[in-house]
C-alpha positions in Angstrom: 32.7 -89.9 3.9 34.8 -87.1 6.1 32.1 -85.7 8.1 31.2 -81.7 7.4 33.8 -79.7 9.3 32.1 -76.8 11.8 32.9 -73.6 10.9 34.5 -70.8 13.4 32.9 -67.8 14.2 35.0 -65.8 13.1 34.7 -67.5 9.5 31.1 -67.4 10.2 31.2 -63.4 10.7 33.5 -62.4 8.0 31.3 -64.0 5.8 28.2 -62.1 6.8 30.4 -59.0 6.9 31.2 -59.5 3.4 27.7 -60.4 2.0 25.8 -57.6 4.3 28.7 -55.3 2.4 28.0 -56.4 -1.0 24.3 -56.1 0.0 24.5 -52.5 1.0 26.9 -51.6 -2.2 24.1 -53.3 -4.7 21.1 -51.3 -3.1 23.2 -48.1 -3.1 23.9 -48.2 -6.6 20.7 -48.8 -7.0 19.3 -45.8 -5.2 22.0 -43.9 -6.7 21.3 -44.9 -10.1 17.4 -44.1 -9.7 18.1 -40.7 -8.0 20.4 -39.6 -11.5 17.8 -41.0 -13.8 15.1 -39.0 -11.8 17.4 -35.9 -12.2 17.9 -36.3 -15.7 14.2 -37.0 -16.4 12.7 -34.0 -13.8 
């Protein structure tokens, strides 16, 4: 068994860079989805 190797911090970063982007992106769509609807419907 090779123990787990320790991640960098820059790995460590990019990686919440990326998912804190794809968070952001998701939740915009989201609002930006709702906001059309709500036009279309008002």
């Amino acid at each position: 068994m090779t123990p787990a190797t320790v991640h960098s911090l820059g790995d460590r970063v990019s990686v919440f860079a990326l998912a804190f982007f794809v968070l952001v992106v998701i939740v915009g769509g989201a609002f930006a989805a709702g906001y059309l609807i709500g036009r279309i419907l008002l």
